[in-house]
N, C-alpha and C positions, 0 to 999 in steps of 0.2 A: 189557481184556476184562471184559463185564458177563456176568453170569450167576445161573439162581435158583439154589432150594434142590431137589437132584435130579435137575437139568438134566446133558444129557451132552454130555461135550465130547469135540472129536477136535484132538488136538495135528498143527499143519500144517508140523513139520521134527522130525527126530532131535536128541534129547537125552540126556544121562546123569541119573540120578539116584544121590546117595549113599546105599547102606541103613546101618541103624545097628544091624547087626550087622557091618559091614564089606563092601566091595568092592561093586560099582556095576551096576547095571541100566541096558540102552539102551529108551530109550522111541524109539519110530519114527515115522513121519509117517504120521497116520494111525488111529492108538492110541488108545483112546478109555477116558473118565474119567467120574467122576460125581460131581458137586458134594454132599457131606455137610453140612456144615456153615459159616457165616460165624465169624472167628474176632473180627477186625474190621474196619473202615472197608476195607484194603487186604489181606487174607487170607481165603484161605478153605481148607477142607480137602481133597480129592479123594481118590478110592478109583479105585485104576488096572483097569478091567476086563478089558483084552484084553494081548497080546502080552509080554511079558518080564514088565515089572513089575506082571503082574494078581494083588490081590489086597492089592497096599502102598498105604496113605496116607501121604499130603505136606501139607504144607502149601506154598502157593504163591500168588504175588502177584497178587491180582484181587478185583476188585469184588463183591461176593456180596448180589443181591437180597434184601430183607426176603419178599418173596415165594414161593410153592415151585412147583414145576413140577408142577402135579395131574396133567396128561396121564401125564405119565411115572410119577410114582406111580402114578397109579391101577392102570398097564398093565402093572408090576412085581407088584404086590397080585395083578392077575388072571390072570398067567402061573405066579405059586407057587401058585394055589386050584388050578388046572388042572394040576399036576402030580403 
């Protein structure tokens, strides 16, 4: 999986993830994320937005464009002015 910087993703099966305070969150099918940061060549960061685990970052194995996704900045920037 290829992805930018800010780009949202929606994970397409249930999975667990570990928290590192202990005991494990189900991500669903469906669930969606959003690319923070490239960590390197094959990681990249993700900030979980919606269902169980919104709110936790992972780090997880994918591609992560040199590039960022302006659309979706930008339309994040104009949803917080607007509130």
């Amino acid at each position: 999986m290829k992805a930018k910087l800010g780009q949202i993703i929606a994970f397409r099966s249930d999975h667990k993830i570990n928290l590192a305070k202990g005991g494990t969150v189900t991500v669903k099918k469906g669930d969606k994320a959003q690319v923070l940061k490239k960590i390197d060549d094959s990681t990249g960061q993700i900030l979980y937005l919606t269902g169980e685990a919104a709110g936790k970052c992972q780090y997880i194995s994918m591609e992560v464009d040199d590039n960022i996704d302006a659309d979706t900045i930008a339309k994040k920037i104009m949803e917080e002015l607007n509130r």
